[in-house]
C-alpha positions, 0 to 999 in steps of 0.5 A, spaced: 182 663 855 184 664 862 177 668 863 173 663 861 176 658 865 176 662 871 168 663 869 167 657 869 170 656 876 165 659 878 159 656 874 155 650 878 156 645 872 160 641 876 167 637 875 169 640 869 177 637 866 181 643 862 187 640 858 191 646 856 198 645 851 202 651 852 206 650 848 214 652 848 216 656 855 223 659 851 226 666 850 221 670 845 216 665 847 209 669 848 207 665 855 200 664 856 201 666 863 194 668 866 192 661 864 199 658 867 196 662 873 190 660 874 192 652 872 190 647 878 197 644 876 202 646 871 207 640 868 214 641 864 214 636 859 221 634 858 225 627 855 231 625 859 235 627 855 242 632 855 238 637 850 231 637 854 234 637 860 238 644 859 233 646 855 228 646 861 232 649 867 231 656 864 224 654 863 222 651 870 226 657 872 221 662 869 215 657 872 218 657 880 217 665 879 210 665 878 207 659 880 206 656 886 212 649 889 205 645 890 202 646 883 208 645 879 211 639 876 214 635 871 212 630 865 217 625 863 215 622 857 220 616 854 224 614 860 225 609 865 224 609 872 232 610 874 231 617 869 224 619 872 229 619 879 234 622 876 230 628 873 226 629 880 232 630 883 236 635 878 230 639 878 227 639 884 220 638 883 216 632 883 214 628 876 207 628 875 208 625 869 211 619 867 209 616 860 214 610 856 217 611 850 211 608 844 212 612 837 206 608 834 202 610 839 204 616 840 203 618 832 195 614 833 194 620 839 198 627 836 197 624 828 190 620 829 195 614 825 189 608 826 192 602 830 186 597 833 188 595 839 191 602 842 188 601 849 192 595 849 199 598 849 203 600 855 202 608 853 195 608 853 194 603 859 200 608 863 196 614 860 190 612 864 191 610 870 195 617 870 190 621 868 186 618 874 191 619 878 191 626 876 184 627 877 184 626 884 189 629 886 187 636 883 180 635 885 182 634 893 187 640 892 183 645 889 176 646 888 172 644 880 174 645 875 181 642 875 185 645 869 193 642 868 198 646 864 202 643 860 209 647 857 215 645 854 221 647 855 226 644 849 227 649 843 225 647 836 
């Protein structure tokens, strides 16, 4: 994967949006580092929860390693603000990301549950505007394509 994406960095097909889910950065955890590396942004997805949060310092430790400060940060999904602050400030690292908490829209995006008015609902009203925000971001630090990583640092 990391190839092609890198093959298509250097393809004159224009901008060029990649989202790559890489899964759990945990011990015995087969780390798609390449792809991590070769990402415009790479995100630690994390609850503001005790069990996310310890979860995740060993994961964040792993991607300060090898990834860039300016390219890495958080997603936070089902928080607050006081709890994106919080997150921010424990770790370090900026939070990229912040999703509300929406078990029905979140079960229409990862099952394909059937709700008619999705777009109408916060999540997918902040999902967007968070999108357009990333997407210029990227775009002005690096050159197209703009690739985002994400991981996931809790344990099964």
């Amino acid at each position: 994967m990391a190839a092609g994406l890198s093959a298509l960095a250097a393809a004159p097909v224009g901008a060029v949006d990649v989202l790559a889910d890489c899964g759990r950065l945990s011990d015995g955890a087969e780390v798609p580092w390449p792809v991590l590396e070769a990402a415009d942004l790479v995100l630690l997805t994390v609850r503001p929860v005790p069990r996310h949060i310890h979860a995740a310092q060993p994961a964040l430790t792993a991607l300060r390693q090898r990834i860039p400060g300016e390219r890495l940060g958080l997603a936070v999904c089902g928080t607050s603000a006081l709890g994106v602050r919080q997150l921010q400030g424990l770790f370090g690292v900026p939070a990229r990301v912040s999703l509300p908490e929406d078990a029905e829209a979140a079960r229409v995006f990862s099952d394909g549950a059937a709700h008619r008015k999705i777009a109408r609902t916060l999540f997918a009203r902040v999902a967007a505007r968070t999108a357009q925000r990333l997407r210029a971001t990227t775009t002005t630090a690096r050159s197209a394509p703009s690739v985002l990583a994400a991981v996931n640092g809790t344990p099964r």
